[in-house]
Structures are given as C-alpha cells and as structure tokens.
C-alpha distance (Angstrom), angle and dihedral (degrees) to the residues before:
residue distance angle dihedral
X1 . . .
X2 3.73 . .
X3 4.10 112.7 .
X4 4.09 78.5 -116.1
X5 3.78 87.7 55.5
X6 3.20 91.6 49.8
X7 3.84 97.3 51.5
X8 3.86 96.7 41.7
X9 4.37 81.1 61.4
X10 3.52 93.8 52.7
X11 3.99 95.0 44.9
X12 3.63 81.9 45.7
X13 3.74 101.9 51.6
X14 3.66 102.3 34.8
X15 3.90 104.8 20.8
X16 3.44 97.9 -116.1
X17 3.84 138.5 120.3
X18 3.54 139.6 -166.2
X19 4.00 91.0 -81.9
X20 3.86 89.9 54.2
X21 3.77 98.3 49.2
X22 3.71 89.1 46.8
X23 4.22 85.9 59.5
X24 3.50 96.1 34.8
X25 4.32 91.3 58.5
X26 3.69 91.9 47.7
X27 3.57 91.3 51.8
X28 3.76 93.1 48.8
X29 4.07 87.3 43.2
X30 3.47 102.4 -118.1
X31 4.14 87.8 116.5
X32 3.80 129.0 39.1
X33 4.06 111.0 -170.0
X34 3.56 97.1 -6.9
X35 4.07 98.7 -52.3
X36 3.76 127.0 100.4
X37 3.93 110.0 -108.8
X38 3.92 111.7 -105.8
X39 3.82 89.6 -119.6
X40 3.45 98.6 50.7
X41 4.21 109.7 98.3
X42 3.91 120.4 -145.6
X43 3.82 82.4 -117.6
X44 4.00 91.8 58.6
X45 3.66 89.1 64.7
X46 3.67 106.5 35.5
X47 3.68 86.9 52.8
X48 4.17 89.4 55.7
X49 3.78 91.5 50.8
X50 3.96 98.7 45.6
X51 3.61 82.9 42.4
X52 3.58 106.3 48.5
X53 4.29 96.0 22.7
X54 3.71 104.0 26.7
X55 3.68 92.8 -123.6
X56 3.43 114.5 156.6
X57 3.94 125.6 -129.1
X58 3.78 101.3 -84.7
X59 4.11 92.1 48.1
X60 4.00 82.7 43.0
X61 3.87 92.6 56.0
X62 3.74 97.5 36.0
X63 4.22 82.6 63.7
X64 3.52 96.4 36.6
X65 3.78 86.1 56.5
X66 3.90 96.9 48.3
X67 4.24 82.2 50.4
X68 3.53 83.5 52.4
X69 3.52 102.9 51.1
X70 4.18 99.1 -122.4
X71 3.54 85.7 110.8
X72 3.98 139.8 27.7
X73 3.82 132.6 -165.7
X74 3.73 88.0 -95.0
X75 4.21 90.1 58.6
X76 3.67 117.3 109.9
C-alpha cells in the first residue's frame, strides 16, 4: 500500500487527516512545535493510536512517520 493509501484509510476510518494527528500528538505531548519529543519512543505513539483508534501497526507507523517528519502528505 502506497503511504497515500495508507493515509486515505486512516482519514477514512477515524476522520482524521494529517492536520488532525499533528494537533492531536501535541495535545497528548508526544510533539512540542511540530517535532516529536526526544523521549518519546515510536512504540509510545503507536500504542496511543491502536489504543484509542484501532489502527493497526502499519496505519500506526505510517502516522508516526508523518509526526516524525520521514514522510509528508505529499509522500508516495
């Protein structure tokens, strides 16, 4: 699947983009101005999203990799 497959399933099954899960990690402190915090483990947030959107670990990493900055909305 194509990292844009991958985030047209997640917008589709929880109703949120790229610009939500950007807000959504800050508030939950796993970001600070648009970075992920050097504590915070891949793990740490691909347990929150399972956990709190049922996405399963290749959705998971495909977000924690746009909060990371290895890929963008633009990626393939």
């Amino acid at each position: 699947m194509s990292f844009q497959g991958y985030l047209k399933t997640i917008k589709e099954k929880t109703g949120n983009g790229p610009t939500e899960f950007r807000a959504l990690a800050e508030q939950k402190g796993f970001t600070a101005n648009g970075e992920v915090k050097p504590e915070v483990k891949a793990g740490d947030i691909v347990n929150w999203l399972k956990n709190d959107f049922s996405l399963g670990q290749g959705h998971a990493m495909a977000i924690y990799a746009l909060l990371k900055g290895i890929k963008n909305e633009d990626s393939e």
